[in-house]
N, C-alpha and C positions, 0 to 999 in steps of 0.2 A: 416244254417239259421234256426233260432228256430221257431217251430209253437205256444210253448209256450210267445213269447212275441213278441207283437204286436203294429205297430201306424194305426189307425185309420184317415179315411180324409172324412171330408160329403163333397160329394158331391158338391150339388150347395154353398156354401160359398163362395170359391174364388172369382168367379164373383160375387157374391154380394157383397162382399166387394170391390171388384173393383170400382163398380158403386155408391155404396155409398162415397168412397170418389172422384169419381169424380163429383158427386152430393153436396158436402158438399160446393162446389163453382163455382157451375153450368160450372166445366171449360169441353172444346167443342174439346181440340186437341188430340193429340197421347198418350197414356199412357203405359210407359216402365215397364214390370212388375219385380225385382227384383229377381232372384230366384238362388243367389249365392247360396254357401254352400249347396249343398242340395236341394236346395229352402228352407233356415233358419231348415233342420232339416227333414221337411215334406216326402222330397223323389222328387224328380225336375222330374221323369220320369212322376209321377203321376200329381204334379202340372200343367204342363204346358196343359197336358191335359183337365188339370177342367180349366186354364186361357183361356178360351176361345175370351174374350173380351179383351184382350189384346193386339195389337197392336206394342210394340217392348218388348221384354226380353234383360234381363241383367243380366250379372255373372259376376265374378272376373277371370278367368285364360281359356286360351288359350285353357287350357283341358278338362275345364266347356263347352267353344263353340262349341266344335269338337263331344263333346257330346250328343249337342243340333241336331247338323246336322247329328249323325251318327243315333237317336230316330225321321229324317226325318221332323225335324224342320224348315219351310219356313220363317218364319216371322222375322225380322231383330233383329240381336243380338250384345250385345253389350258388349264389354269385360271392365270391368272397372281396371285391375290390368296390373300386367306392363306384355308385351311380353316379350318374351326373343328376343333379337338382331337375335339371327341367327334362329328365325324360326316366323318371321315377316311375310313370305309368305306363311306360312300355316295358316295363320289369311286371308292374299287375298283370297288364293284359296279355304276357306272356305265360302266365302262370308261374314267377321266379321267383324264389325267394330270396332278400338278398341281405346284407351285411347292414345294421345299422348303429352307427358308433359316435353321431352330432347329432345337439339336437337342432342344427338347421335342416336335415335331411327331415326329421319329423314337422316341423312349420309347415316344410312344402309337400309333404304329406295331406296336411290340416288345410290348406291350399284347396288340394284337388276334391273334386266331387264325390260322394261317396260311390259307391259300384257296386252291382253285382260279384263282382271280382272283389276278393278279399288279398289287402296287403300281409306277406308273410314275415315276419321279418325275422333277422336273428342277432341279439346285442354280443356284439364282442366286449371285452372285457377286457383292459391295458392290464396285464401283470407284471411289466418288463420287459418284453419285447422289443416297448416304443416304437412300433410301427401303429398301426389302425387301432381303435379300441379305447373306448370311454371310461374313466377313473373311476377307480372301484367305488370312491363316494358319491358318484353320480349316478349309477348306474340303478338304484331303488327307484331316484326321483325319473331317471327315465324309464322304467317301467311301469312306473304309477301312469308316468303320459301318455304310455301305448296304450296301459289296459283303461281309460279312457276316451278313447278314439275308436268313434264308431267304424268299422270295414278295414279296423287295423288289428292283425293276432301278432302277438310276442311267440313265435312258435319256436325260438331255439335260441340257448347263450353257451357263448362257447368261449376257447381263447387259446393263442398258439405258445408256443415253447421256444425260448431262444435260444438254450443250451444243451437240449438233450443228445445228440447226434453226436455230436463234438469234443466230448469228453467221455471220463470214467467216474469222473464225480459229479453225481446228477444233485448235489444242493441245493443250486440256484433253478432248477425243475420244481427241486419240491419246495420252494420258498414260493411259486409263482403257484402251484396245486393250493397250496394254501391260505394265499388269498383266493383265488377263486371260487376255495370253497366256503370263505368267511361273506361273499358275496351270494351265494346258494343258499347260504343259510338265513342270510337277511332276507332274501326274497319268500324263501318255503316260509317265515314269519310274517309276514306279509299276504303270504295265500298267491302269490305271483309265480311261483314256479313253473318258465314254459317245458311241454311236454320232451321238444329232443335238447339234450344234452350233452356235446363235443369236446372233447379236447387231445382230442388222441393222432398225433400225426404216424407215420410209418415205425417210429422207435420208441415210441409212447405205449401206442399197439403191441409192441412184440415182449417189453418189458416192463411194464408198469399196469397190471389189469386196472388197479383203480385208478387209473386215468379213462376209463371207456367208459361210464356214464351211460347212456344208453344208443349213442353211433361212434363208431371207430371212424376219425378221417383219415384216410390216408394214401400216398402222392406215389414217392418213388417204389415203394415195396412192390405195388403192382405191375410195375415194369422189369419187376426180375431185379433190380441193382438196392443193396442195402444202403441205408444213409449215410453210414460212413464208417471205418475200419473199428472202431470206440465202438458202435454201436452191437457191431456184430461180434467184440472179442468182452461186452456189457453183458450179453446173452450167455455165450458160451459161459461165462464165471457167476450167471445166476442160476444157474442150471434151470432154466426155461426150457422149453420145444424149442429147439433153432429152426424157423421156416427154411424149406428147403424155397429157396428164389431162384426160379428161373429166368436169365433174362431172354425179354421178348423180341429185341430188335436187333438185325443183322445191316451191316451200311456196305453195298456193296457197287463197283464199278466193271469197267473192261480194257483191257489195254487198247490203246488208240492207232499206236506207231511203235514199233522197237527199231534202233539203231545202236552201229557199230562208234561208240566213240574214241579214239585216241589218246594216249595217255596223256596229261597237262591239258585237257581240257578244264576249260572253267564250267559248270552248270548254272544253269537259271541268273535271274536277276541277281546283281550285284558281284558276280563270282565268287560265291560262299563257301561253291564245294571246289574242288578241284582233283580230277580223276589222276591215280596214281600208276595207273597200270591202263592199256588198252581194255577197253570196257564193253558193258551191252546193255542199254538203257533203256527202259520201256517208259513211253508218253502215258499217264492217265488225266480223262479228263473230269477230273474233279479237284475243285481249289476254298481258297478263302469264302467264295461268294457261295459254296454248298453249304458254308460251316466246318470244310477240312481246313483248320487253321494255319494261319503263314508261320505259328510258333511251332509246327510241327516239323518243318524242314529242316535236316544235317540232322532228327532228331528218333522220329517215328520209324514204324516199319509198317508195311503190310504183307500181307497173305495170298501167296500166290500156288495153285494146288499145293497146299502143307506147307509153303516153304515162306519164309522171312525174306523180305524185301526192303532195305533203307530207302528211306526218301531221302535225295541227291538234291541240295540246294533248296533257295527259297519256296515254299510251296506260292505259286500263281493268283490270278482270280479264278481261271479256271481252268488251269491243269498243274500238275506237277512231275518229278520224275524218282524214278526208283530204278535200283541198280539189281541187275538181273544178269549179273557176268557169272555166277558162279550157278545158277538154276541152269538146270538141259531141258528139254523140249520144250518151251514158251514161245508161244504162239501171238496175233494179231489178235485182238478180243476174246484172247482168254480171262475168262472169270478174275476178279481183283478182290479180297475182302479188306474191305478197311479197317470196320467193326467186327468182332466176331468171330465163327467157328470154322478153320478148316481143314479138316483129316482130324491131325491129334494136337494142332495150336492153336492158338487161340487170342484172340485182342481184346478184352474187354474194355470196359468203359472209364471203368478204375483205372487199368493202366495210361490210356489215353489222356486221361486226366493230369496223371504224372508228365507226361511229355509235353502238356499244353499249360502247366503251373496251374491247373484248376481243380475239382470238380466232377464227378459223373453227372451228374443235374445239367451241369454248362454242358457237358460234350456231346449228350445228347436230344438237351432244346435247343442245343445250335445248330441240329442240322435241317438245310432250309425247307420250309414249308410247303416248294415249289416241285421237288423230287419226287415222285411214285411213290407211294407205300402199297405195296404186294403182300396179300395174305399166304402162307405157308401154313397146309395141314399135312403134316407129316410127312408119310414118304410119298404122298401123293405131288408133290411138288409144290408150283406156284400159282395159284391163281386170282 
């Protein structure tokens, strides 16, 4: 694990942003905090520590929860990807509760023994998505199976949004709210209606109160980065609370080597760049295999005290180079920010995104899992 490259996390952000978007519609119930992947990237061991205000977590795989419970995790969690069949009961006996959307997962339910350990489960519901999520006309007769099955509780149906983020016209949002809720209604006739109720991701939350039901999920907002530029100029023109989001994660390295290069030098693999004037280039080591991507090369810049620095040529596995001929006093392991805040500039996630054709979500669960994540409180520094 390198000391030379590093992610950064303040402190109190998480919570604040938590609370901001539960503030953005004064909503009053459970709030799931998302912290699949990583937690988006951040480091989930650290996360969940700063989510203090959080109230249930969610991940995608089985090995994500076991995780949660092995870092002595009490708070309820919730697996959103599929189990595997034949280790369903290590979901029970972890206390998990997790996504159920076939009814083969229930056979091998009906399978196992009954338990002191009560199965939790929670039906997804396909409204368009087409990823996970059982057909709105099956979704009665798989409830009627659950409620059925002795040491089996329906405790939550929920279901995601394909197009809210992404646009200005939430339509096909509220074509997907309304079946779900013609699915809600068949249940509450039925006397079936599990007690939590979800459908609310990051921009769900921040503009649509009746979509929060009685738990708001939601992923990126808690890491300070809005969904997407649509979502946040949706806000601004519904006259909503705009959350103030802070983001939480800083990506930062150290210069390795600087040298004097000559003018018509070629840099890096392939000679992509080619120095036009005598130059001064400083080595960093951080590449492809951190998650700083090869598309970022001839492309990116970073931050070096206050100042912009081009990445020169292909970015490496693991280093790259930035041109530092017009900066004065740079130094052998001075401070490098790749992501992030420094003096009065600034790189966000968004931009990055722009220079690697992606994404905020990709640029920062791409960075690797293998890096230090360092808690930051304030001006007390790093610890």
């Amino acid at each position: 694990m390198s000391s030379l490259v590093w992610v950064e996390l303040d402190a109190g952000s998480p919570d604040h942003n938590l609370c901001e978007i539960r503030g953005s519609n004064k909503f009053k119930g459970l709030h799931c905090a998302v912290v699949k992947s990583n937690a988006y990237g951040h480091g989930v061991r650290e996360m969940v520590s700063l989510l203090t205000r959080a109230d249930w977590l969610a991940v995608n795989s089985l090995e994500e929860g076991l995780e949660l419970r092995t870092l002595g995790e009490t708070r309820p969690v919730l697996l959103l990807g599929h189990v595997p069949l034949s280790r369903i009961d290590e979901a029970r006996q972890a206390d998990l509760r997790f996504v159920i959307c076939n009814f083969e997962t229930l056979q091998a339910i009906r399978e196992l023994p009954v338990s002191e350990k009560m199965f939790y489960l929670h039906m997804k519901v396909e409204t368009g998505t087409w990823r996970q999520g059982v057909l709105p006309d099956d979704a009665i007769l798989m409830a009627r199976d659950i409620a059925e099955m002795p040491g089996v509780v329906l405790d939550g149906i929920y279901t995601h949004f394909a197009n809210i983020e992404d646009t200005l016209n939430h339509q096909y949002a509220e074509m997907q709210m309304d079946t779900f809720q013609r699915v809600l209604d068949a249940l509450q006739d039925e006397g079936l209606t599990p007690p939590v109720i979800h459908t609310a991701c990051t921009a769900a939350a921040i503009l649509f109160a009746k979509t929060h039901f009685s738990m708001i999920r939601t992923g990126i907002g808690l890491y300070g980065l809005w969904p997407s530029r649509e979502t946040k100029l949706s806000a601004e023109s519904s006259g909503c609370t705009i959350p103030d989001l802070r983001p939480v994660l800083a990506w930062k390295t150290k210069i390795v080597q600087i040298k004097e290069v000559p003018a018509g030098s070629y840099i890096g693999y392939g000679g992509t760049h080619r120095t036009t004037r005598n130059s001064r280039i400083a080595v960093l080591p951080v590449g492809y295999a951190d998650g700083y991507r090869r598309s970022l090369g001839n492309t990116g810049w970073v931050l070096i005290a206050g100042r912009r620095a081009p990445v020169l040529g292909r970015v490496c596995m693991n280093l790259c180079m930035v041109d530092i001929t017009d900066l004065q006093g740079i130094s052998l392991e001075d401070e490098v920010v790749l992501l992030g805040r420094s003096d009065c500039e600034e790189i966000t996630a968004e931009m990055m995104g722009e220079w690697m054709g992606t994404i905020n979500y990709e640029v920062v669960t791409g960075i690797s899992s293998l890096l230090p994540r360092k808690i930051r409180k304030g001006a007390e520094g790093v610890y």
